[in-house]
Backbone as CSV, one residue per row, in Angstrom:
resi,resn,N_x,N_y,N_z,CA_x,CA_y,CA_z,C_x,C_y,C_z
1,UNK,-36.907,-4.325,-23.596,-36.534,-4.063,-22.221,-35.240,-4.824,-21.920
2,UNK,-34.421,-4.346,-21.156,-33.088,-4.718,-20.735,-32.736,-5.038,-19.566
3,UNK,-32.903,-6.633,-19.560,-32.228,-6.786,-18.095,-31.384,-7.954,-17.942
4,UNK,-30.992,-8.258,-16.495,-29.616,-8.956,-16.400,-30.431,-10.301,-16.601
5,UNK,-29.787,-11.219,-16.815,-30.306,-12.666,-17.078,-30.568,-13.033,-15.527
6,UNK,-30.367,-12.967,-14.769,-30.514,-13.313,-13.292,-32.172,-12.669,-12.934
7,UNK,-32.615,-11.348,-13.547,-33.869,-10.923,-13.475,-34.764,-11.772,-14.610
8,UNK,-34.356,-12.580,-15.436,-35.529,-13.160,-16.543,-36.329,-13.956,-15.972
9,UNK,-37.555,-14.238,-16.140,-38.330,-15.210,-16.090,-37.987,-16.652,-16.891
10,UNK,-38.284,-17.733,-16.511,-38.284,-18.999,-16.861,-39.075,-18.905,-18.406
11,UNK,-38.325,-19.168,-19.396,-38.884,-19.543,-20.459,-39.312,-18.211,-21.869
12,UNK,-38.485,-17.003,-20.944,-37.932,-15.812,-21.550,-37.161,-15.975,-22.102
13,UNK,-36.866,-15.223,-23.928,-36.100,-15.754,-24.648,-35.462,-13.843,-25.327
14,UNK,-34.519,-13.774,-25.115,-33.713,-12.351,-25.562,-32.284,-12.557,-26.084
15,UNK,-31.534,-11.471,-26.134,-30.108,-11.505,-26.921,-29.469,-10.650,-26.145
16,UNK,-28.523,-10.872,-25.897,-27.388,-10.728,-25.232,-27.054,-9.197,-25.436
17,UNK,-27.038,-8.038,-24.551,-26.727,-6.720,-24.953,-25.039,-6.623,-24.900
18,UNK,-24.462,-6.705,-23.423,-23.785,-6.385,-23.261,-23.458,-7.682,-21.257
19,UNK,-21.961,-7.737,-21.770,-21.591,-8.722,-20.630,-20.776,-7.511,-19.647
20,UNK,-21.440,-7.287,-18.230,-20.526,-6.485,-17.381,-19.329,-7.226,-16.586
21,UNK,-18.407,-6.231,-15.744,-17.942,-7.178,-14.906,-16.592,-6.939,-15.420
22,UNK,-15.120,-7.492,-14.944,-13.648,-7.565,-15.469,-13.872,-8.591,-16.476
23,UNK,-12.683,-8.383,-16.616,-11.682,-9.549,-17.856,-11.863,-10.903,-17.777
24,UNK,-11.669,-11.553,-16.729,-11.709,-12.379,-16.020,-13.339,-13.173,-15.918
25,UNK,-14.359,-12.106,-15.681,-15.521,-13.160,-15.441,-16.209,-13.109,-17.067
26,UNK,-16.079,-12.037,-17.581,-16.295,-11.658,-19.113,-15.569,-13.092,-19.964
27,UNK,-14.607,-13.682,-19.474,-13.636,-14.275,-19.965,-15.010,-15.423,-20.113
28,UNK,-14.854,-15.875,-19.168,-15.461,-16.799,-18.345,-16.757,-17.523,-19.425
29,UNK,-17.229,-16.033,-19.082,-18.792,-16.161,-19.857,-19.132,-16.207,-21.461
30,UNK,-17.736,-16.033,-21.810,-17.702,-16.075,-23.351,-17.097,-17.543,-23.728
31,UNK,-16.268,-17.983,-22.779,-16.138,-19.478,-23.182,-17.003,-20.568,-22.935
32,UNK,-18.726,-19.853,-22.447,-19.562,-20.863,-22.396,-20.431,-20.847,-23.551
33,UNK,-20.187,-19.719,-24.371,-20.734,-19.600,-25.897,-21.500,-18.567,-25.243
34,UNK,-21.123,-17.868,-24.151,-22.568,-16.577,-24.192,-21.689,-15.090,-24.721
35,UNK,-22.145,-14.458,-26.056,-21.382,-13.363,-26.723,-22.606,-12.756,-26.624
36,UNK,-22.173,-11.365,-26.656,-22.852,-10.180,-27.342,-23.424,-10.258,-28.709
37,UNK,-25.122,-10.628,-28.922,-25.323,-10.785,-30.000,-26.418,-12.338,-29.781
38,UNK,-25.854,-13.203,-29.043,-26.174,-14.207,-28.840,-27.763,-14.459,-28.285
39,UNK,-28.561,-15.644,-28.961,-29.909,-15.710,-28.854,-29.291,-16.877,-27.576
40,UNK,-30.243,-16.406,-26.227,-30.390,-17.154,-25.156,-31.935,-17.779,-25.250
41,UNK,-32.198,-18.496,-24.120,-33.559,-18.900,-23.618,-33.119,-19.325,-22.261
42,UNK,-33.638,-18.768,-21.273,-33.712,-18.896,-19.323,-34.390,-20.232,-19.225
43,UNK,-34.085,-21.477,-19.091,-34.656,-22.324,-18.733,-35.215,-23.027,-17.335
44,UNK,-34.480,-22.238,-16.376,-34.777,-22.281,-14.960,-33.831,-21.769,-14.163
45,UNK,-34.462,-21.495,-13.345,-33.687,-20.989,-11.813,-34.040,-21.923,-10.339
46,UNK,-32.853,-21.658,-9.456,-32.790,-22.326,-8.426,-33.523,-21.079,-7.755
47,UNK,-34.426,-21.651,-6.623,-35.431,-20.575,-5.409,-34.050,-19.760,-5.096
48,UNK,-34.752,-18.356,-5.053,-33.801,-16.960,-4.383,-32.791,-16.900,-5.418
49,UNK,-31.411,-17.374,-4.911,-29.720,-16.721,-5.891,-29.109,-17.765,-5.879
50,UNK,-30.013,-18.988,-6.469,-29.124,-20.072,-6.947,-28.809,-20.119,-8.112
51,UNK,-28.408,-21.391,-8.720,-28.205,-21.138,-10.240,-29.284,-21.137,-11.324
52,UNK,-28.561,-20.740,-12.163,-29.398,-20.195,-13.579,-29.391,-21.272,-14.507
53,UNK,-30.341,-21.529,-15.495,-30.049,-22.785,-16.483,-30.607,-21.925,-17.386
54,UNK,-29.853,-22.385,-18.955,-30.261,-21.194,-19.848,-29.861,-22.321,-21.018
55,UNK,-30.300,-21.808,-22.316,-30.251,-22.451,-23.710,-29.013,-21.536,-24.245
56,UNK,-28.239,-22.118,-24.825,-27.324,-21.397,-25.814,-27.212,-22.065,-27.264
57,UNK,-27.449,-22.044,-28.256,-27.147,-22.364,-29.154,-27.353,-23.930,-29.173
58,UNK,-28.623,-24.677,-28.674,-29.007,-25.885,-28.549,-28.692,-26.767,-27.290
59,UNK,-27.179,-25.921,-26.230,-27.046,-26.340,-25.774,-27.552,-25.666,-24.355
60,UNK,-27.442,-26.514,-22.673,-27.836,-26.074,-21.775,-26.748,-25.850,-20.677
61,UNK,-26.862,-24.619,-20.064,-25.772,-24.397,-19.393,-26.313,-24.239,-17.992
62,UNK,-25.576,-23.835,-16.724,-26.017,-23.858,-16.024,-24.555,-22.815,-15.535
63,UNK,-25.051,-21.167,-14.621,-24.149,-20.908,-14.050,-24.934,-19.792,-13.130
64,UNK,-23.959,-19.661,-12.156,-24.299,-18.976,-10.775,-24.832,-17.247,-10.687
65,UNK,-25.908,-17.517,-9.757,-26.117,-16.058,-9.640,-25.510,-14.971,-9.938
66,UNK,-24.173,-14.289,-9.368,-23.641,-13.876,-9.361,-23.062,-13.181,-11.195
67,UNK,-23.232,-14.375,-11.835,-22.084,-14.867,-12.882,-23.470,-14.001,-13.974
68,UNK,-24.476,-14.978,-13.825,-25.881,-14.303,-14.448,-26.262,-12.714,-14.357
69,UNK,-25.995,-12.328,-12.939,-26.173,-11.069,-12.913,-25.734,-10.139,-13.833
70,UNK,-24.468,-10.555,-13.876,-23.307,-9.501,-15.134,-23.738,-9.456,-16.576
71,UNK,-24.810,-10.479,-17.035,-25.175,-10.279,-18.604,-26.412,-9.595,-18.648
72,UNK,-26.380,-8.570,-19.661,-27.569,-8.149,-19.914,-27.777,-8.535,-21.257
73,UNK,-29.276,-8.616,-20.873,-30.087,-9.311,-22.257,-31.234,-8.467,-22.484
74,UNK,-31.803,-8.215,-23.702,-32.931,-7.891,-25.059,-34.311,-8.124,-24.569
75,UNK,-34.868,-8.175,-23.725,-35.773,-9.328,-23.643,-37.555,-8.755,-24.419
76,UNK,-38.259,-9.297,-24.815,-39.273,-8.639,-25.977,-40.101,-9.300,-24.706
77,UNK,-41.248,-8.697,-24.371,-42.186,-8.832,-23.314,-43.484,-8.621,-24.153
């Protein structure tokens, strides 16, 4: 099933389909190590459309609703 990282549950673990959005926020999201291809894990969310905390490659990131919305991810349910 395919959805934006902003829809995952806490502690949902998928791969990266496809990053939407311009040049610019695509940019963005690839210099935090999140690529197409890439094994995530959702480590928490702020209540409602705060920020997102997620695993990348050992490390933990943290970025905004908005920003989360634009990636879609793999997710195995």
């Amino acid at each position: 099933m395919v959805v934006s990282l902003a829809d995952m549950k806490t502690g949902e673990v998928g791969v990266v389909t496809d990053i939407q959005g311009g040049s610019g926020a695509a940019r963005k999201i690839q210099n935090i190590g999140i690529t197409v291809g890439k094994k995530i894990k959702k480590t928490g969310a702020h209540f409602r459309r705060g920020p997102q905390t997620l695993s990348v490659d050992n490390f933990n990131v943290a970025i905004g609703f908005g920003m989360a919305s634009k990636i879609l991810v793999e997710v195995k349910r």
